[in-house]
N, C-alpha and C positions, 0 to 999 in steps of 0.2 A: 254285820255277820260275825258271827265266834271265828274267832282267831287258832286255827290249829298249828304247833309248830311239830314237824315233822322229821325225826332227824335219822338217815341214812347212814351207816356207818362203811357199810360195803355195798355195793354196784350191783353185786349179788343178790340183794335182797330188796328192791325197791318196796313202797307200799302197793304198788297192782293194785289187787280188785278191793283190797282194803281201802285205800285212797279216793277207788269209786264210788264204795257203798259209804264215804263219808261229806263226801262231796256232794254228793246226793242227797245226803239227808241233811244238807244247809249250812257247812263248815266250812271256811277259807282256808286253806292248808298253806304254809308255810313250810315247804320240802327244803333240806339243808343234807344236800351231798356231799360226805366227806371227802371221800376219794375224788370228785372232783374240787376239792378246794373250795368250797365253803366252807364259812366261820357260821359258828354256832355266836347267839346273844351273849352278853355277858352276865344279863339275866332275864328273867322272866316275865319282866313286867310288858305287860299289852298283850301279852298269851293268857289265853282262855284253857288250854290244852296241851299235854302234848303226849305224841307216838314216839316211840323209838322202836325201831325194827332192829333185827337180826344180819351174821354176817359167819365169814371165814374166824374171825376171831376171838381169844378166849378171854373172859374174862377176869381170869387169872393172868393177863398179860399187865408187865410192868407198864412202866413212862416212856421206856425206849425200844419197848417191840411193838405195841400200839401206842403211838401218842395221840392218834385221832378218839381214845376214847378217855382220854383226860378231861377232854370238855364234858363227853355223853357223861359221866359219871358226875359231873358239876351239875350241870342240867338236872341229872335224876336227883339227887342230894336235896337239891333247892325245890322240885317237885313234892317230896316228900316231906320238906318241912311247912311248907304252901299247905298241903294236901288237895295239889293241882290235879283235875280230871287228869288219868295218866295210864295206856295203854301201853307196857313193855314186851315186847316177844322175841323169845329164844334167847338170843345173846344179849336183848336189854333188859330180858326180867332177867336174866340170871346178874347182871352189872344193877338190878334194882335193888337182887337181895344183899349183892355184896356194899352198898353203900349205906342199906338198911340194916345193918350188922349181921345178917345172914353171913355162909358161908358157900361158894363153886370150888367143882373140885373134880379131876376128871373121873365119868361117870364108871360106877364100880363094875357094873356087869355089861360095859361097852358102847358103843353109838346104839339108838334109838335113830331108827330111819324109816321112813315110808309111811302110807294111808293107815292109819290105826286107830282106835275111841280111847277117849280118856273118861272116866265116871265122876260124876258129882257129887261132891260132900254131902252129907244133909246142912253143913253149914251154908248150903248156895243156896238153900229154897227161899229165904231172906233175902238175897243178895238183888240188886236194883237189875244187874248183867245177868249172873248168871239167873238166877229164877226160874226166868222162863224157856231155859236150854233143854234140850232131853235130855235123858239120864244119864246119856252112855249118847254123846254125838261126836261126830268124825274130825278128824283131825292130822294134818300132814304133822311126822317129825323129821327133825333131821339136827340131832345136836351131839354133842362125844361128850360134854362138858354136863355134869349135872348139880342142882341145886340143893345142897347136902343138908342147910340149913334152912331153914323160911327167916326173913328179917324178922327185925324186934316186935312183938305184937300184933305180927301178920293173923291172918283167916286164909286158912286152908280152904279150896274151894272146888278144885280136882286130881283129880289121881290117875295114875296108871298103873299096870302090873308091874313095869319096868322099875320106873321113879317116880314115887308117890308124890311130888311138889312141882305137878303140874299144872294149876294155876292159883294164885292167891290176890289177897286184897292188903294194902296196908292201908289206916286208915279211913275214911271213908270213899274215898274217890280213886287211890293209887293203885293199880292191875299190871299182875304179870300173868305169862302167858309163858310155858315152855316149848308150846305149840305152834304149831304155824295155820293162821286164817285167811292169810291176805294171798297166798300164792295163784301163780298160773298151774296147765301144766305144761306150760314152754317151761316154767322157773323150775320146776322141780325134775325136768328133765334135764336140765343145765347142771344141776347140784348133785344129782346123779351120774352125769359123765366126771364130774371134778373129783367127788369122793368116794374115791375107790375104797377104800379102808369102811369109811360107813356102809356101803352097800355091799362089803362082805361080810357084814355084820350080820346078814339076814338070809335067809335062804334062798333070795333072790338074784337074778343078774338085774344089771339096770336097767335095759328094757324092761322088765317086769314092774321094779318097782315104779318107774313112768309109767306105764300102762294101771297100776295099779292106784296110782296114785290120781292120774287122770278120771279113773270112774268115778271116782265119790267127788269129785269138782262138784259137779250139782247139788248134792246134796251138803256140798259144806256152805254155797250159797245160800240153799236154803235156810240153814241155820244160822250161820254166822253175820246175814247182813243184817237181820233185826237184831242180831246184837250191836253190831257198828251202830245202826241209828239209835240202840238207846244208849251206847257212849255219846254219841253227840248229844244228845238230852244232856249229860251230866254238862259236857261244857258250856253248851249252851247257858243253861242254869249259871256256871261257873261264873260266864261271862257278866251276868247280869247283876253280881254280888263285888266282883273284883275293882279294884278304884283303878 
């Protein structure tokens, strides 16, 4: 079985139903919670894969305001020179672009929160992931920090009205996400009562945005778990090349 390594940075953001729909589609996951004190590898060998999820954190954070993302940023580095199957979201594609020589930077026109579409490049009609997404499908945000640069030689692959550097590829195999796929809506009603500042960002109270965020749950299963299983295709695949 493909080896997925999974790495947690904040409590906040587990993989959920991303986890499920990857687990399902034939992958051993290897979760690495930081906050609770797990150590990340020192490197990558015997992984097929790997996820990095999102958190409270910026990626603009030095050595001594986040140290738990010293490793994550090790981890994606050596990812990216692999060109390991690699799925980053929110605050790991934004720590993907900064280690890919991108640049984060807090985002100019404010938090980005709640149920919204993001549109796909014509450069995604190619793409192995995105391809076969609709053109305009659903998408939980919830970030203050945005991705001002795309790394060296990325493919732009979705956009927003907001910030246009809403998902890319580096690579052939390496994906960032500034979106969120994997949420409940317990999770998003959590992230909602925390951040007050984001969800006055929007014309909503918080109930709203849970409630709002809550309806399109189905419909981002719909779309999003055939995407998970055709990321495990890639590792899968990964797996089978890797010594």
């Amino acid at each position: 079985m493909a080896r997925l390594l999974v790495v947690v940075p904040h409590e906040t953001d587990p993989p959920a139903r991303l986890g499920d729909w990857l687990a399902r589609a034939g992958l051993e996951l290897d979760e690495r919670r930081l906050g609770a004190g797990d150590d990340l590898p020192e490197t990558l060998d015997g992984v097929d894969g790997l996820l990095v999820l999102g958190g409270p954190q910026s990626a603009t954070d030095d050595a001594a305001t986040s140290p738990e993302l010293v490793g994550v940023r090790r981890v994606l580095a050596e990812a990216l020179r692999e060109d390991l199957p690699t799925l980053a979201v929110c605050l790991g594609a934004q720590l993907l672009a900064e280690v890919g020589g991108g640049r984060v930077r807090p985002g100019v026109d404010g938090p980005e929160v709640g149920a919204t579409l993001v549109a796909k490049r014509d450069t995604a009609a190619s793409d192995p992931l995105f391809g076969p997404l609709p053109l305009s499908p659903d998408v939980i945000q919830f970030h203050h920090d945005e991705i001002a640069e795309l790394p060296h030689g990325a493919t732009l692959l979705a956009s927003s009205p907001a910030y246009p550097h809403q998902a890319f590829r580096v690579g052939r195999h390496v994906y960032g996400l500034q979106f969120h796929i994997e949420t409940t809506p317990e999770i998003v009603a959590e992230w909602a009562e925390r951040d007050a500042v984001g969800v006055a960002s929007t014309p909503f109270d918080a109930a709203t945005v849970t409630a709002r965020a809550a309806a399109v749950h189905p419909d981002l299963e719909e779309v999003w778990a055939p995407f998970a299983g055709r990321f495990a295709d890639l590792v899968r695949a990964a797996s089978t090349t890797r010594v």
